[in-house]
PAZAPA-4460 file (N, C-alpha, C; in steps of 0.05 Angstrom, whole numbers, plus 32768, in hexadecimal, padded with zeros to 4 digits):
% residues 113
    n_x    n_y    n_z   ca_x   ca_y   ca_z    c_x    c_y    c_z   seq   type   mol
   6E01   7F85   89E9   6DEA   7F8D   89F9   6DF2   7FA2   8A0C     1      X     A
   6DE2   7FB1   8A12   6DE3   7FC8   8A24   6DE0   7FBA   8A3A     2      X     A
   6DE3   7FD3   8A59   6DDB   7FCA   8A76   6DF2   7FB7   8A7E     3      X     A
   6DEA   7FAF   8A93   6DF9   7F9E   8AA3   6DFA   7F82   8A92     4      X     A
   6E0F   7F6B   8A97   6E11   7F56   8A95   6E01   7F48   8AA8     5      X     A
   6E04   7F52   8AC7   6DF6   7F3A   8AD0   6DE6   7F54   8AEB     6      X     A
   6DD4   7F4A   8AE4   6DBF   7F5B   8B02   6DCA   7F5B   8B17     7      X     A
   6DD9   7F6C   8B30   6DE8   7F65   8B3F   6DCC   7F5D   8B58     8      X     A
   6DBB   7F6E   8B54   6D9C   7F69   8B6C   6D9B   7F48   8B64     9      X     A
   6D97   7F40   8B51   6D88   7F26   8B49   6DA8   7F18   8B51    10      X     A
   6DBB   7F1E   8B42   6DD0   7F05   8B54   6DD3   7F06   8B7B    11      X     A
   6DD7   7F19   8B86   6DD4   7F19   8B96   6DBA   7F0D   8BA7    12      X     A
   6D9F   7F0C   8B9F   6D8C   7F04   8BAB   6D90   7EEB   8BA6    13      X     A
   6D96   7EDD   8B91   6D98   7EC4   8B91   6DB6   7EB5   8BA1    14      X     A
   6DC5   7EC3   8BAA   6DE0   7EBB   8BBF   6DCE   7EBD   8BD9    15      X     A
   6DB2   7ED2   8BE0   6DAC   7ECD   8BF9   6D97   7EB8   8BF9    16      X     A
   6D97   7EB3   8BE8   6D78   7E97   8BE9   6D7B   7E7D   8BE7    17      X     A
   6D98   7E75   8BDA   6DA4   7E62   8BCF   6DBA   7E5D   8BE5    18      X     A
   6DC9   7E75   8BEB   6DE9   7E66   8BFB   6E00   7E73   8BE6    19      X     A
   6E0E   7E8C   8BF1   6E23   7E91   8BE7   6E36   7E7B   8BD6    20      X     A
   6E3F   7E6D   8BE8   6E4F   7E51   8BE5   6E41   7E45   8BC9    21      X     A
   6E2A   7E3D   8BCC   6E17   7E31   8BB4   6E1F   7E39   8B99    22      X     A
   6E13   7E5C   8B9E   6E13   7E62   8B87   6E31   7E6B   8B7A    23      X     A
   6E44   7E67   8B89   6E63   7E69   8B7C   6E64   7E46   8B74    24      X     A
   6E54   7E3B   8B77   6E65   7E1A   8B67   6E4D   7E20   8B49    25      X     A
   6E2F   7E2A   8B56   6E1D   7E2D   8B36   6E2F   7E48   8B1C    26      X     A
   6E39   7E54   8B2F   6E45   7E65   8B1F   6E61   7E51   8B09    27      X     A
   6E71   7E43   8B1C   6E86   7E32   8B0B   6E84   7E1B   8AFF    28      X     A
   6E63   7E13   8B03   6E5D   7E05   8AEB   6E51   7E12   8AD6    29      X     A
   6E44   7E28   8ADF   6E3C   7E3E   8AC1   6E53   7E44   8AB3    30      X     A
   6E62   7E44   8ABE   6E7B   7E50   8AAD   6E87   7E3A   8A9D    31      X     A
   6E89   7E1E   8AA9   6E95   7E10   8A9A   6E83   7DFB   8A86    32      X     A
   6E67   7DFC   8A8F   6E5A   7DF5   8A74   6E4F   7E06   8A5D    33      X     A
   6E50   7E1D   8A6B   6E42   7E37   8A4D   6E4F   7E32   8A3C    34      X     A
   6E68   7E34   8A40   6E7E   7E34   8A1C   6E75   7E1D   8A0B    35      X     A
   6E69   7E04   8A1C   6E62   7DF1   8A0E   6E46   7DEF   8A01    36      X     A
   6E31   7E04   8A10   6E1D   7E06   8A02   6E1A   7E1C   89E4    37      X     A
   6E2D   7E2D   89EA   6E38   7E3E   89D3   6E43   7E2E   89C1    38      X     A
   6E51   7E17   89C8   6E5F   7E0B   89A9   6E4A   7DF5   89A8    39      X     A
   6E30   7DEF   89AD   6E1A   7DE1   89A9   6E12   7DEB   899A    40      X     A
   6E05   7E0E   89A1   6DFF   7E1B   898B   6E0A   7E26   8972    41      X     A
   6E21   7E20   8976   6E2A   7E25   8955   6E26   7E06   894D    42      X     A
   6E33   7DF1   8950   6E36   7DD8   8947   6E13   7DD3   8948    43      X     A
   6E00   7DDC   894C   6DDF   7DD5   8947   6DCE   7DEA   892E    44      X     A
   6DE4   7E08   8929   6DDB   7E11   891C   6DF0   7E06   8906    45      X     A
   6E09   7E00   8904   6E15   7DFD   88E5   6E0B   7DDB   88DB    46      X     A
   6E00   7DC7   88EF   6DEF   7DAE   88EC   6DD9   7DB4   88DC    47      X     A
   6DCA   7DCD   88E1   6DB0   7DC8   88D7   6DA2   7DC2   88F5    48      X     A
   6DA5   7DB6   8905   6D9B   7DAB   8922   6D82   7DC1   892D    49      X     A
   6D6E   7DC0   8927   6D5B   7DD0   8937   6D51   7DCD   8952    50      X     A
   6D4C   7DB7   895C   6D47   7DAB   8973   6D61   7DAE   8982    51      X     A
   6D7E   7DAF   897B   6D8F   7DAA   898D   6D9C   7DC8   8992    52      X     A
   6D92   7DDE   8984   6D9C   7DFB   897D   6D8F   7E04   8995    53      X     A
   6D6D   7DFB   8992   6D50   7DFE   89AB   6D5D   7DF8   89BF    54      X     A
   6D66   7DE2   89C1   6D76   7DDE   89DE   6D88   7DEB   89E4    55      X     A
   6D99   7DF0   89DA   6DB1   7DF4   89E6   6DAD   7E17   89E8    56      X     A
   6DA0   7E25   89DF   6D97   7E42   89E3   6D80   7E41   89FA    57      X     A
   6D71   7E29   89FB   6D56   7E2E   8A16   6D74   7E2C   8A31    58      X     A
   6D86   7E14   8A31   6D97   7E13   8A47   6DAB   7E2B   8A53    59      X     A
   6DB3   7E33   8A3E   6DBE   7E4F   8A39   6DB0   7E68   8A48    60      X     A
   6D92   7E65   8A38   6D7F   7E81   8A4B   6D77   7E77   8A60    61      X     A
   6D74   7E60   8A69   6D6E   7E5A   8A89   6D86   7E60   8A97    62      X     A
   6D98   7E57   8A9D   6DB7   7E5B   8AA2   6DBA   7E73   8AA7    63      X     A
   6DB5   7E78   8A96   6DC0   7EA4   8A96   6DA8   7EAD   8AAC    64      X     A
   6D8D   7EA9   8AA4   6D77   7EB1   8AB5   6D80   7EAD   8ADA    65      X     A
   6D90   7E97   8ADF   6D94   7E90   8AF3   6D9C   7EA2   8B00    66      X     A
   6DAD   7EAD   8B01   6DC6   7EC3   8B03   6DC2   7EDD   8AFE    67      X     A
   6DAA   7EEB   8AEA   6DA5   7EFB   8AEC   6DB5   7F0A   8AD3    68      X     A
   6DBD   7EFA   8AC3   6DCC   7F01   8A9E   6DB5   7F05   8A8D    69      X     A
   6DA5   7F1F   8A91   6D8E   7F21   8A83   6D95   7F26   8A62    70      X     A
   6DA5   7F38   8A63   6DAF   7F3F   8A4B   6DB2   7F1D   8A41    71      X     A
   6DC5   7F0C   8A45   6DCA   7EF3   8A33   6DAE   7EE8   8A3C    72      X     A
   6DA8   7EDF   8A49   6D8A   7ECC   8A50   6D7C   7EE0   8A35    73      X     A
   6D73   7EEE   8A2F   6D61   7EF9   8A16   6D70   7EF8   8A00    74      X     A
   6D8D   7EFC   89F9   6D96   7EF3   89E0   6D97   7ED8   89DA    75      X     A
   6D8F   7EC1   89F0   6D8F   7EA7   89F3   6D75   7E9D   89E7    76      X     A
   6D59   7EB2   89F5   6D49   7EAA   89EE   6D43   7EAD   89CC    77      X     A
   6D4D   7EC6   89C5   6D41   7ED4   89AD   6D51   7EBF   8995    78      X     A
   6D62   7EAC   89A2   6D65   7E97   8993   6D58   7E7F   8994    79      X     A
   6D50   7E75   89AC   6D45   7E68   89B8   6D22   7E62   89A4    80      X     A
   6D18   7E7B   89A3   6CFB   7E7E   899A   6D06   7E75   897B    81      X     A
   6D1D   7E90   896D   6D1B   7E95   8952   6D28   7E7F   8947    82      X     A
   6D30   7E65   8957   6D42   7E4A   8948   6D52   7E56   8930    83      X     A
   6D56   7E38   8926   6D70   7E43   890E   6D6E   7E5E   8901    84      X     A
   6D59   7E65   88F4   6D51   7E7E   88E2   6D63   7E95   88FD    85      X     A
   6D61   7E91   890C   6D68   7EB0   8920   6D82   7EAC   8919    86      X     A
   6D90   7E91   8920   6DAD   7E8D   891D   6DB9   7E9D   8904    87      X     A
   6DA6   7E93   88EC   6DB5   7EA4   88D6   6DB2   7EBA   88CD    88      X     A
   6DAB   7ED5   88DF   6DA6   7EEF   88E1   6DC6   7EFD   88F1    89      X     A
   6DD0   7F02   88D9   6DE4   7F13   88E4   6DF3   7F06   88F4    90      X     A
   6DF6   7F04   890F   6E13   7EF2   891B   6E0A   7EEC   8937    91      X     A
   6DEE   7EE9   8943   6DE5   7EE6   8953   6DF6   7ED8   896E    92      X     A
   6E01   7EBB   8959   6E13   7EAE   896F   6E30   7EB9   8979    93      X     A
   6E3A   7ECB   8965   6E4D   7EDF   896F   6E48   7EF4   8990    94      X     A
   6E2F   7EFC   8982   6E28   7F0C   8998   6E25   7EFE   89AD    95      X     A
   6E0F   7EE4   89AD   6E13   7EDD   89C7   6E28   7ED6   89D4    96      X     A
   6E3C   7EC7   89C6   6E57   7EC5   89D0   6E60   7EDD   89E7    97      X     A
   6E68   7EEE   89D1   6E6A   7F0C   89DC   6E5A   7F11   89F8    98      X     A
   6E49   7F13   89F8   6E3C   7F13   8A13   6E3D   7F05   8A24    99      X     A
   6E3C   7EE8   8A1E   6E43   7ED2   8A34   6E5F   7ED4   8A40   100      X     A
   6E75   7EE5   8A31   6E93   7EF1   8A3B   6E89   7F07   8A4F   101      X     A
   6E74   7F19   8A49   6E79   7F30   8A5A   6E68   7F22   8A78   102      X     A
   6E5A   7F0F   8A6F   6E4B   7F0D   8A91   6E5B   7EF2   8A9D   103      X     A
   6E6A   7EE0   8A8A   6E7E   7ECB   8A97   6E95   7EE5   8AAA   104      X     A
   6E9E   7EF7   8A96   6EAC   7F08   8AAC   6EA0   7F1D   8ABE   105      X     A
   6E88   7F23   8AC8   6E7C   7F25   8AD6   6E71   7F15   8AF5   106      X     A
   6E6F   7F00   8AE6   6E63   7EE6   8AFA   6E7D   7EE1   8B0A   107      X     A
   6E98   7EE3   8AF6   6EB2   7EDD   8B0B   6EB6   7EF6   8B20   108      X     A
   6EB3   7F0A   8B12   6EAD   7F1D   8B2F   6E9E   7F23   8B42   109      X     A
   6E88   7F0F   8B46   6E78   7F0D   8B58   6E77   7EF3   8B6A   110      X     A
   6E87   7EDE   8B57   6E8A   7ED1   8B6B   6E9B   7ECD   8B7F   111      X     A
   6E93   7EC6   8B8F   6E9E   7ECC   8BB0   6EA0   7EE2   8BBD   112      X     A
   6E8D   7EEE   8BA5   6E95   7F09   8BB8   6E7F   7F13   8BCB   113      X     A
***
């Protein structure tokens, strides 16, 4: 995806509305549960799992939305909506991966800062 990883206006407004402090602990649990919703989504699309693929991509685009990861929050969704069938178009969950690296290393440079 093009543009920024993570909205620096939208992260920042949310450090002044929330609590600096806050949003560096929501940031280090984003970080340490995403990888787990990414291997949800593979382990829900190589299951067959439709309901658990739904989930684990709706938690994924809320998450990202939080923070201001527009780019992943919409590759989240466009799985999210298109369930399994999206999954098996080309490498979708690659990509998101891929993205969720560029705004996980993003998010680490903003936090605390």
């Amino acid at each position: 995806m093009s543009g920024p990883a993570i909205d620096d206006v939208a992260f920042a407004e949310l450090q002044a509305s929330a609590g600096a402090e806050f949003v560096d602990e929501l940031v280090d649990t984003f970080l340490a549960e995403a990888p787990r919703m990414l291997a949800e989504l593979r382990a829900a699309a190589e299951g067959a799992n439709a309901e658990a693929f739904r989930r684990a991509a709706h938690s994924l685009k809320s998450n990202a939305s939080t923070f201001g990861a527009a780019p992943l929050a919409a590759m989240a969704r466009e799985l999210e909506l298109g369930g399994l069938a999206a999954a098996g178009q080309g490498s979708p969950l690659a990509a998101l991966a891929a993205e969720y690296a560029r705004a996980a290393a993003r998010l680490a440079e903003l936090r605390g800062g």
